[in-house]
C-alpha positions in Angstrom: 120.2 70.0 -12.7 120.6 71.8 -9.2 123.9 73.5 -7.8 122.0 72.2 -4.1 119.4 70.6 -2.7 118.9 70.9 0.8 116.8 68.6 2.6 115.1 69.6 5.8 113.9 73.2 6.9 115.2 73.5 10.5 117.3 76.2 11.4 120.3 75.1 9.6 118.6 74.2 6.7 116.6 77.2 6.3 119.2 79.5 6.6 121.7 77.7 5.2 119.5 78.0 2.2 119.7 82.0 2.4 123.6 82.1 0.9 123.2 79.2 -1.5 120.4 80.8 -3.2 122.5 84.0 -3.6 125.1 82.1 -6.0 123.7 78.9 -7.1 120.5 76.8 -8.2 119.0 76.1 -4.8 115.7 73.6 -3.6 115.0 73.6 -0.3 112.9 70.5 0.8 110.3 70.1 4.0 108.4 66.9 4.8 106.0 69.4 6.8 104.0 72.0 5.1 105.6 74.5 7.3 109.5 75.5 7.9 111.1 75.1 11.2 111.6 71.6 12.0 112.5 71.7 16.0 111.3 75.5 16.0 108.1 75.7 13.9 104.8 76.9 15.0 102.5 74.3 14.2 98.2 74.5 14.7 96.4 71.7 15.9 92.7 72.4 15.6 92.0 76.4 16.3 95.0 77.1 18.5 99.0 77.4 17.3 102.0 76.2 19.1 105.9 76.4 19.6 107.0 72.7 18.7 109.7 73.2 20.8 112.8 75.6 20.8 111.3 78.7 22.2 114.1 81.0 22.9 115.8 83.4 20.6 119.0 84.4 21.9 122.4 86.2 20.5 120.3 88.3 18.0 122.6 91.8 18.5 124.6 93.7 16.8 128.2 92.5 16.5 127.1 88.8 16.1 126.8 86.4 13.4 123.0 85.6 13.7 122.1 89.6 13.7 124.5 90.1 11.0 123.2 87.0 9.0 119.5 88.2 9.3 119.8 91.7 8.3 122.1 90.6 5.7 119.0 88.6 3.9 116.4 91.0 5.2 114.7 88.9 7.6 112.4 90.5 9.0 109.6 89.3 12.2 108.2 91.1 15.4 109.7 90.6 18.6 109.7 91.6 21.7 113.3 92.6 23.8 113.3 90.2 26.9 115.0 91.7 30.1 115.1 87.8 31.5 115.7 85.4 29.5 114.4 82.6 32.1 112.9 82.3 35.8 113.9 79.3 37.7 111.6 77.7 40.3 113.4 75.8 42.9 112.3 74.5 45.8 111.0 78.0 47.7 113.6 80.0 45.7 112.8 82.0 42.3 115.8 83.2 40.3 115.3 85.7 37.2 118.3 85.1 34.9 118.3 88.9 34.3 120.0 90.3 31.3 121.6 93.3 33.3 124.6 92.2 35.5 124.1 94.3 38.7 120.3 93.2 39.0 121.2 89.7 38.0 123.7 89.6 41.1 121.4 90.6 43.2 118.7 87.6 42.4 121.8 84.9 42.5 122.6 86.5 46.2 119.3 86.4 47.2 118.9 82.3 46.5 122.6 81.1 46.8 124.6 83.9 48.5 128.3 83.7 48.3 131.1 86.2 48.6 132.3 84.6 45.2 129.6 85.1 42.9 129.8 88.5 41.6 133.3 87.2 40.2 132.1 84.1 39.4 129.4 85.4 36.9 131.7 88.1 35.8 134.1 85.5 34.5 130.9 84.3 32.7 130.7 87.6 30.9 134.1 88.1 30.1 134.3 84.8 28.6 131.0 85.2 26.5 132.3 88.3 25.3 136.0 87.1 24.3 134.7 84.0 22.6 132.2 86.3 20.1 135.2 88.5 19.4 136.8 85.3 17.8 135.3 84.2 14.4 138.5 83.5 12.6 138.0 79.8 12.6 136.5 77.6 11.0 136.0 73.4 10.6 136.7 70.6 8.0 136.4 66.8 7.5 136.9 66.6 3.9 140.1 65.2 4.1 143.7 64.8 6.5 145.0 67.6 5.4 141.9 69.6 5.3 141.3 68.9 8.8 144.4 69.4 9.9 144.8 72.9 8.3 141.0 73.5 9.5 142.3 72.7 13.2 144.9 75.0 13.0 142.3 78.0 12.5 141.1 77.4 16.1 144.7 78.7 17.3 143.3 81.7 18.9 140.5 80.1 20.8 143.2 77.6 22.1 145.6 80.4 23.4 142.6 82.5 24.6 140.6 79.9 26.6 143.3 77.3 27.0 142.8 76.9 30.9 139.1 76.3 30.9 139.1 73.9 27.4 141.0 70.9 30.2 139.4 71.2 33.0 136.2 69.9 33.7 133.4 71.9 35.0 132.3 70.7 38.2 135.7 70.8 39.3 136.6 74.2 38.7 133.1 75.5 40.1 134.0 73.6 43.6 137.7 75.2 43.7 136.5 78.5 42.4 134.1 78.8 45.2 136.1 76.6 47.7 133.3 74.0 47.9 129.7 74.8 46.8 126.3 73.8 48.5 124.4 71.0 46.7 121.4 72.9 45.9 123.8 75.5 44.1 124.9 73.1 42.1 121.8 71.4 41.0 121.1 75.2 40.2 124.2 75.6 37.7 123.4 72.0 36.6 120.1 72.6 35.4 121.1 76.2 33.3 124.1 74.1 31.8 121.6 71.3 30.7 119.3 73.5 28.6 122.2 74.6 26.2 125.1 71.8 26.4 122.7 68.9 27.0 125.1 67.5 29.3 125.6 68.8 33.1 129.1 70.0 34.7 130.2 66.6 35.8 130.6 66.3 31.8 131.6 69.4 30.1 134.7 71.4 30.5 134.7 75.0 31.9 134.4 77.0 28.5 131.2 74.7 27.7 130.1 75.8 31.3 130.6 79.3 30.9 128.7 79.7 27.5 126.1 77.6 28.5 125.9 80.0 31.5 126.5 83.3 29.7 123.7 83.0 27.6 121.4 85.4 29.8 124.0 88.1 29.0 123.2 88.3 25.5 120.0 89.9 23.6 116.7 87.0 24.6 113.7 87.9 22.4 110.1 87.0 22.1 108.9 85.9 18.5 105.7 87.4 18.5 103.6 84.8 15.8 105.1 82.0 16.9 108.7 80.9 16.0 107.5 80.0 12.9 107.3 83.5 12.0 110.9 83.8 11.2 111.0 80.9 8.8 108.1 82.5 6.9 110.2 85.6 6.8 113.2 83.2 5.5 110.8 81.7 2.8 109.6 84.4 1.3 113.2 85.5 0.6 114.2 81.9 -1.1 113.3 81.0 -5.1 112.2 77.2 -4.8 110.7 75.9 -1.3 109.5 72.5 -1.8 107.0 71.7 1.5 104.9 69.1 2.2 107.2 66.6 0.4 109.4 63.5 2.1 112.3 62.4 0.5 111.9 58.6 0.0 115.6 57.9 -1.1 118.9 59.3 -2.3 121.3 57.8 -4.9 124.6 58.9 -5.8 125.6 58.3 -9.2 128.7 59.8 -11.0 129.6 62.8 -8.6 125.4 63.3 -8.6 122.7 62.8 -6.2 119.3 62.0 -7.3 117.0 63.1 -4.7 113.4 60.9 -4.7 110.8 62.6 -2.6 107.0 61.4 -2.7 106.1 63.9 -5.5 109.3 63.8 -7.8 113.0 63.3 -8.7 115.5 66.0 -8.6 119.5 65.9 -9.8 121.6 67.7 -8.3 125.8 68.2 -8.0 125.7 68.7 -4.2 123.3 67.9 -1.2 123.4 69.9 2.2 121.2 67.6 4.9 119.6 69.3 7.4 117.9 66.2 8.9 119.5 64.6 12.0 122.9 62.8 11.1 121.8 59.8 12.7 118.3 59.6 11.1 120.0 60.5 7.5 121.4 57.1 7.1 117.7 55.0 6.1 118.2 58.0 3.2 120.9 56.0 1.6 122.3 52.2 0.0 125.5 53.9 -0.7 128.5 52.4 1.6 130.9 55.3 1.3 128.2 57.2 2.8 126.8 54.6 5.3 130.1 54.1 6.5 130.8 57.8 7.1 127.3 58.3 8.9 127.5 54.9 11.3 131.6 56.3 12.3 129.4 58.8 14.4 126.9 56.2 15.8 128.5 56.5 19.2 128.0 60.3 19.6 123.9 58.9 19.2 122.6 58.5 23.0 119.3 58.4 21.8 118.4 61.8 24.2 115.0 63.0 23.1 112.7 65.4 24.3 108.9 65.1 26.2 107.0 67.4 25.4 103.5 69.1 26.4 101.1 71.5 24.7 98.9 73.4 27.0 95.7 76.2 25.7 94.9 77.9 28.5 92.1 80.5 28.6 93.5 83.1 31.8 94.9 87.0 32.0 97.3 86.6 34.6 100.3 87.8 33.7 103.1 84.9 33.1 106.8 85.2 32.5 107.5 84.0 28.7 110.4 81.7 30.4 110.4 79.6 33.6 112.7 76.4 34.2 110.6 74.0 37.3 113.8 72.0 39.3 112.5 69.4 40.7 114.4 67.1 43.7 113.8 64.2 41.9 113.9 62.7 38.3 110.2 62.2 36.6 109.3 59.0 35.4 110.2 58.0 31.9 112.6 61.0 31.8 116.5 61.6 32.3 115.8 65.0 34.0 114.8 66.5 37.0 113.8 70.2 35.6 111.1 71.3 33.2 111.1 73.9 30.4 108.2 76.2 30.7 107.6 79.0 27.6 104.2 80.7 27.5 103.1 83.3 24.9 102.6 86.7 25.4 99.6 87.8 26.5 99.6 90.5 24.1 100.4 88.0 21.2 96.9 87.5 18.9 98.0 84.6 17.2 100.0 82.8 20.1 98.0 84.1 23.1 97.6 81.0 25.7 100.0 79.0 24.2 102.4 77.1 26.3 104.8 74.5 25.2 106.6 72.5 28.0 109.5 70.2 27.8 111.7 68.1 29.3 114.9 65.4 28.4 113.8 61.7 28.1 115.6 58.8 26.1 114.1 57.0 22.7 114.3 53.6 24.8 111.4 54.3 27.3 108.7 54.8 24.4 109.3 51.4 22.5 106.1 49.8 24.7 103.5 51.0 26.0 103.6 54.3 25.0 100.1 55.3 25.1 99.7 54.4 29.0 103.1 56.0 29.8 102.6 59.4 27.7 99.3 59.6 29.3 100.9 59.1 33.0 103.7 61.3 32.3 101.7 64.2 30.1 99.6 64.3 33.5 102.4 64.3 35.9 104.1 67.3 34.2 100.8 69.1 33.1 99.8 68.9 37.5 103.4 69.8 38.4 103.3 73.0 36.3 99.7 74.0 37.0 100.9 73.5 41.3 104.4 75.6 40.8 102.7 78.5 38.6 99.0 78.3 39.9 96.6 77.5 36.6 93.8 76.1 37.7 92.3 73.3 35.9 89.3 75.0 34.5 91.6 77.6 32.6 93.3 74.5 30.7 91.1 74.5 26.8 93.3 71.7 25.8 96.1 69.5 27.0 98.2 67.1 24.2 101.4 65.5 24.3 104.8 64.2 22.2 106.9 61.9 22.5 110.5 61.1 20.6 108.4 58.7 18.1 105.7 61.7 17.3 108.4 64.1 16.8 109.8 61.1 14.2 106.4 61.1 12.6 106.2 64.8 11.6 109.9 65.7 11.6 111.2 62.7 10.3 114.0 62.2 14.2 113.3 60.8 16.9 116.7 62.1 19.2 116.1 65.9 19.4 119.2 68.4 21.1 121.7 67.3 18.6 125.5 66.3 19.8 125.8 66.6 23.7 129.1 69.3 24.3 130.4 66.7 26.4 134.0 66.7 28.0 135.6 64.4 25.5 133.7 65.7 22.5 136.7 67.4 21.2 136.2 69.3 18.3 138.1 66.9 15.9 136.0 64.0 17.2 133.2 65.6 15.9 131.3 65.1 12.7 132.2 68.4 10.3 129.4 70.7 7.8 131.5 69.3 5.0 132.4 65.3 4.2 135.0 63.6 2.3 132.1 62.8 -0.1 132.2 64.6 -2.8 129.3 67.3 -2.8 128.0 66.2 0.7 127.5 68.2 3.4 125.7 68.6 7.0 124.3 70.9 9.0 122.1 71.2 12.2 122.6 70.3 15.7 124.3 66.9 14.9 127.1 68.7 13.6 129.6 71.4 14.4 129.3 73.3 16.6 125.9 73.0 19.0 122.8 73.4 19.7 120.0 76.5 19.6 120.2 79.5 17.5 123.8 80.9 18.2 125.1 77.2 17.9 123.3 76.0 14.4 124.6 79.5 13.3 128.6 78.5 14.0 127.6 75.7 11.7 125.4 77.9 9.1 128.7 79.9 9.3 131.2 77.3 9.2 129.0 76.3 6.0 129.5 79.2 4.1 132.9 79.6 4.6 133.2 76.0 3.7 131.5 76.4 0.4 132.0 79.6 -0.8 135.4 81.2 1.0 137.4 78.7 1.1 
């Protein structure tokens, strides 16, 4: 019998799998033969491609993810960023450069105002502040758990406590005494990539780390993202890939895990797929009912995406974020994600992976036609804004929410939105008040991304092993 069984190699799960395997009987299990889930590197015919989460951010000394890594060895190529993204809007082009000074300079440039050297130097400040604080930690296994867990977040509440009850677009228009609607879009947009929600729906302190993420270390995986989770298996005892778990039980304080290739017992079970998804796992009403309490934090947000080969040498930023004045068809957004690999990058070399926010509900009909209309929308948008002509293009593919359920087993992507009423109480916890379950991922505490699956890889350990 297993100590754990962790099902689903994303972030969370993958690393989540790192501790456990230090101090107890640990299978990892991936319906793909590949880890990553959301940020593999997957090759269709000749060519490779990010699936989607391109960025690397908060790997630096003095943070959890750098600390984690080196901890376990993990080791990949990558190449220091000095922006992390360059936004295209209307005739303006922002760097969101690493270096303050510089970075000033660029917002001047596109949105001048008196204000914004303080503005973003709030920004830092906060970003800084909130990494200093890691004496907290989150728990759902039972009242008094919870309320004990809550109590850890003490000196978070004192530190940010006028920026946790206000809400963002509201401070932003008094900080600057009104703000042009163009600027606004602007901080919209940046919020959206991270929070999955826009000022008008998170508080300040979501705001400011959403914004602040430019100020930490951005790197280029060099491979593919992919790389890192190859680095992460080769550390771990017994990966399971290529193998979909069919059903769990839960019998006598056990789960019996049945994939498509075998049965495995085990005393606990960390899921790494999607909260929502995990429920068609399990006939168990205990569990059922603790999933469907969460239903209403499901939107059904999901993610478009397109795959480009090109065949060019210009020389491409690895980052660019398209605004556009109006929303696409079949989407929820009016921006586009943009990563392209480094030229100097063998493997990855004409790779670009686009993306943009969309709901589950527009790709129940007709979703041939409409990926079709909208793959060709975005692919003639990008080539227009960042000049790729379409004799460079090799190949041209798409995904919707339903092929991302096909291969990674979810169709809503972005976990949790960090919305204004999401208090951190509301939200679903790593651990469960059934026995020997637990989550982790971007449907649980705390976010999204690297730095936020990390909290909850974090919140994890401490959960299982310090506490």
């Amino acid at each position: 019998m297993n100590d754990f069984a962790v099902i689903g190699a994303g972030i969370g799960g993958a690393l989540s799998s790192l501790f456990l395997n230090e101090k107890y009987k640990t299978t990892l299990f991936e319906k793909e033969p590949y880890l990553g889930g959301c940020s593999s590197t997957f090759k269709r015919g000749r060519y490779y491609y990010n699936s989607g989460a391109t960025t690397f951010a908060g790997y630096e000394n003095g943070k959890y993810l750098y600390e984690f890594l080196n901890k376990y060895n993990i080791d990949f190529e990558k190449k220091h960023l000095d922006s992390s993204l360059t936004v295209l809007y209307k005739d303006k082009k922002i760097k969101r450069l690493r270096d303050f000074n510089n970075f000033i300079e660029e917002i001047n440039s596109a949105f001048y105002h008196q204000k914004n050297q303080h503005f973003y130097k709030l920004i830092l400040d906060i970003n800084k502040k909130f990494f200093q604080i890691n004496n907290y930690y989150y728990s759902n296994k039972n009242f008094y758990s919870k309320i004990k867990s809550l109590f850890s977040f003490k000196d978070l509440l004192i530190a940010f406590y006028p920026y946790l009850f206000e809400k963002a677009d509201t401070f932003i228009d008094e900080f600057f005494d009104g703000i042009s609607k163009d600027y606004l879009n602007y901080i919209d947009n940046q919020v959206l990539i991270v929070a999955q929600a826009k000022t008008n729906e998170v508080n300040f302190l979501t705001c400011a780390l959403a914004l602040g993420y430019q100020f930490v270390d951005n790197y280029y995986v060099v491979g593919g993202m992919g790389s890192i989770f190859e680095s992460i298996e080769s550390k771990l005892e017994d990966v399971k890939k290529s193998e979909f778990i069919e059903k769990i039980e839960r019998k006598n304080d056990t789960f019996i895990i049945h994939s498509n290739k075998n049965r495995l017992k085990t005393k606990n079970l960390v899921l790494n797929s999607s909260l929502f998804d995990s429920a068609e796992l399990f006939d168990d009403k205990q569990i059922l009912d603790y999933i469907n309490s969460y239903e209403k934090f499901d939107l059904g947000t999901s993610a478009f995406m397109v795959y480009m080969k090109i065949d060019s040498n210009k020389n491409f930023d690895h980052h660019y974020q398209i605004i556009l004045e109006q929303k696409l068809k079949y989407t929820i957004s009016n921006s586009i994600f943009v990563s392209f690999a480094d030229i100097d990058d063998e493997k990855m070399k004409g790779s670009i992976t686009i993306s943009t926010h969309t709901k589950n509900e527009f790709w129940s009909t007709n979703t041939k036609e409409k990926k079709q209309e909208l793959m060709d929308i975005i692919k003639a948008i990008v080539c227009n804004y960042l000049n790729i002509d379409e004799s460079e293009i090799i190949k041209c593919f798409a995904a919707t929410p339903y092929t991302f359920k096909r291969y990674i087993n979810r169709t809503s992507l972005g976990g949790i939105a960090v919305k204004y009423n999401n208090y951190v109480y509301k939200l679903p916890s790593n651990d469960t008040p059934i026995k020997g379950l637990y989550n982790v991922g971007d449907t649980t505490f705390a976010a999204q991304g690297w730095p936020g699956v990390m909290m909850g890889v974090r919140n994890l350990q401490r959960l299982i092993c310090d506490i």
